[in-house]
N, C-alpha and C positions, 0 to 999 in steps of 0.2 A: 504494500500500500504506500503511495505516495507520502510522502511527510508534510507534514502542515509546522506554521508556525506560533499556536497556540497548545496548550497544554491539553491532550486529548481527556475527552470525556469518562474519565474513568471511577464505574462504582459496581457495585452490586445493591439489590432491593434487600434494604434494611428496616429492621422493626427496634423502638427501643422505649423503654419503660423506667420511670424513675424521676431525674430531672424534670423540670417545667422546661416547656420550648422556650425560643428565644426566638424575638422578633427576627427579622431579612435588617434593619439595623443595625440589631445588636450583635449577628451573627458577624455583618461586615466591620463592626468595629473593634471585636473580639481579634486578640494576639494568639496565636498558634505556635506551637511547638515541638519538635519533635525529638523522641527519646529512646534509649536502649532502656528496656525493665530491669533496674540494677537490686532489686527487690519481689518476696514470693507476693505482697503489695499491690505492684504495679504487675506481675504475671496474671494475680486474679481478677484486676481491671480486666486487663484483654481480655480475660476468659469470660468474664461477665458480660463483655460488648459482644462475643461469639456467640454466646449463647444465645441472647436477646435475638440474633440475627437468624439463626441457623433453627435454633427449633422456634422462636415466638414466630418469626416470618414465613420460615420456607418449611417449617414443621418437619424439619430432622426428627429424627429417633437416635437421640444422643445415646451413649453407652461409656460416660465416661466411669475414668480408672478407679477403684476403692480410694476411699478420701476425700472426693471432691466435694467442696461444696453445695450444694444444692444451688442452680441457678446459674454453671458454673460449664464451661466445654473445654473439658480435658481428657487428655489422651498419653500414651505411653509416649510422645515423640516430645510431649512437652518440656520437661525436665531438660532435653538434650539441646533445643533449640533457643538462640535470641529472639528476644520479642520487642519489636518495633513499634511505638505508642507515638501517634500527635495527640496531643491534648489541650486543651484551650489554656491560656493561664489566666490564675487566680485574680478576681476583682470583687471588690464590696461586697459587689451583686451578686456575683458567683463565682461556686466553686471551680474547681478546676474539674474538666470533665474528659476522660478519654472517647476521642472522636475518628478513633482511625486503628487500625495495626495491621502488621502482617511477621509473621514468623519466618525464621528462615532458619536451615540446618545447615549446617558448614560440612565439607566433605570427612574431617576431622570427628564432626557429632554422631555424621551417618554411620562410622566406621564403628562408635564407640555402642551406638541402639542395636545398631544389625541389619540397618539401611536404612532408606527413604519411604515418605508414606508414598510417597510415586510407586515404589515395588511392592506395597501391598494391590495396585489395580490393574499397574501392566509390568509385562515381562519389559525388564532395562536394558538384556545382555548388550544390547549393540553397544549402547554408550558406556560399556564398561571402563575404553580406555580413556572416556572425558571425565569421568568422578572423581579426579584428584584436581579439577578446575571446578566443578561443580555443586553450586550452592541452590537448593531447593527454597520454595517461596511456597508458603500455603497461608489459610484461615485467614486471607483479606477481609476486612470489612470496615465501612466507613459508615457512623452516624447517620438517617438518612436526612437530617438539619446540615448534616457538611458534604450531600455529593457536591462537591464543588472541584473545577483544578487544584486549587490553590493548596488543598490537602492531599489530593493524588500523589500531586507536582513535592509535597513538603516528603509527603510517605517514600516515592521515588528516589527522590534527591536523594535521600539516607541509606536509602539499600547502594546506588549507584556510587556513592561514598564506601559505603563497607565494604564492596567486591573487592572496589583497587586498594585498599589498606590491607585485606585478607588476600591477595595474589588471586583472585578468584574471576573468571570473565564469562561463565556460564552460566545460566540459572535456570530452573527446569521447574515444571509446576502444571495445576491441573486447573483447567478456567470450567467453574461447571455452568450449565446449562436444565433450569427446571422441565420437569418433563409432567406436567399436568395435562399435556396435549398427548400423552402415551409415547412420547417420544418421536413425535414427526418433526418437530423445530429444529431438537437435536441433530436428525438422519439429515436433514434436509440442509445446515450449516458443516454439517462434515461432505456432502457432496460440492458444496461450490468453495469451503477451503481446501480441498484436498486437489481442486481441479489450479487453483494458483499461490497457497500458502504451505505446500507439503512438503517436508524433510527431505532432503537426498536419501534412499536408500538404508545406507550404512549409517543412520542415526533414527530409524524407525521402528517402531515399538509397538504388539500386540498387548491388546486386553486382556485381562485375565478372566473380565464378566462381561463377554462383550455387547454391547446394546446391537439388534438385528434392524443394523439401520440397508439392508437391503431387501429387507420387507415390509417393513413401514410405509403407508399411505404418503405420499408426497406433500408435504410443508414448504415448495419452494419459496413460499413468498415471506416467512418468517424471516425478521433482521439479524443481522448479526448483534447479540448483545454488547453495549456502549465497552465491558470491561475488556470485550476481545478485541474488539474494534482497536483500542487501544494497545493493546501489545502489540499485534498485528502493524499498526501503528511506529510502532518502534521496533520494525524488523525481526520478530516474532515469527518462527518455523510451528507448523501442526507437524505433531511425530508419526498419529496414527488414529484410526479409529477408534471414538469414544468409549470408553468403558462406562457400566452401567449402576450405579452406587445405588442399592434401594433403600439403604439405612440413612440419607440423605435425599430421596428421592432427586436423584437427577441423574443426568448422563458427564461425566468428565471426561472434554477433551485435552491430551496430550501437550505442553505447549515447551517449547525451548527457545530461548534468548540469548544470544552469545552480545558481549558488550560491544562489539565489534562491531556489529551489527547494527546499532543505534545510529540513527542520523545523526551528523554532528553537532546541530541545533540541538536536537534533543538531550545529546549527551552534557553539554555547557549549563543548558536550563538546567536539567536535574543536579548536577555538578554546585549549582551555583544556587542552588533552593537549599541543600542539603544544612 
């Protein structure tokens, strides 16, 4: 996809509970910030904003680890990974509130768990020889008061910061896709990326639950969702056909990002948001 020069449209459909809104005002005169979780504190934030998202919105069937707290989306991989928080800062009026994260496992962490959650959906063999560059990105989510750039562009910047401080230039991840339509959106988004955003060969990767997107009723006119649009966007390769997650009701497509790949624009912005 061609590159544009504004920060692409990047969210997912989020639900959240708690805080009072904040006006279109206060939202744009609100300071943002972004953070590593240097505390189990700020991990259970994220995991609070996850949850809100994943079961209050998209009605997952969470199964997190013994321990957690109720209210709360944890999993075995979380311990092992950084957790990336924008959060608004504190004023009179309000708290401070986390508005954004994403998780990422270092090739280091995957080694230390016993891989990626990537290798629990599809087979990875091919890219076996890129996982000592590659850094996995999962459990995005954004406030939905903050789909905005300007928090995508803050979340960005910070990961495209940590690759080149960690030697890392590959990032690999699963962009899902609801499938309340039985999965024709899905089938129908994996036939027009696979026809000009698909992997060379030697870096393409089977499902291990695969969605039967070559029997599904035709969805051609379904868009591609704004979050793919966006990697895609930034030079973003599909690995393979979607795998089919029912414990999240959705289909996960494949996605791999080498830094390299990033328009130059794009790389300066995030670089210089960070």
């Amino acid at each position: 996809m061609a590159h544009v020069d504004h920060a692409p449209p990047l969210s997912t459909l989020l639900q959240r509970y708690g805080a009072p809104p904040r006006s279109a005002d206060e939202r744009a005169r609100a300071r943002l910030q972004a953070t590593w979780a240097r505390s189990e504190d700020d991990v259970r934030a994220a995991q609070a904003l996850r949850h809100r998202v994943f079961a209050g919105e998209m009605g997952a069937r969470l199964s997190p680890v013994p321990g957690t707290p109720p209210g709360h989306d944890a999993d075995l991989f979380d311990p092992f990974c950084e957790h990336l928080l924008v959060r608004t800062v504190e004023t009179d009026e309000h708290p401070s509130e986390i508005v954004g994260t994403y998780r990422v496992l270092t090739p280091d962490a995957a080694r230390r768990v016993g891989g990626l959650y990537t290798d629990t959906e599809f087979d990875l063999v091919r890219l076996a020889t890129l996982r000592p560059r590659m850094a996995e990105l999962g459990r995005s989510c954004t406030d939905p008061q903050w789909r905005t750039g300007g928090v995508i562009l803050m979340l960005w910047g910070s990961l495209a910061q940590f690759m080149q401080r960690n030697g890392l230039d590959i990032m690999i991840g699963c962009a899902s896709v609801p499938m309340a339509d039985g999965g024709r959106h899905a089938a129908a988004l994996w036939h027009r990326l696979a026809a000009t955003h698909l992997a060379p060969i030697e870096h393409r990767v089977t499902p291990r639950l695969a969605l039967p997107v070559d029997t599904l009723p035709d969805g051609s006119e379904a868009p591609t969702p704004a979050l793919i649009k966006g990697y895609l966007a930034c030079g973003a390769k599909v690995l393979g056909a979607p795998a089919w997650d029912p414990d999240f009701g959705c289909a996960d497509l494949p996605l791999m990002l080498r830094f390299a790949d990033v328009p130059p624009s794009y790389q300066r912005r995030f670089l210089a948001a960070a």
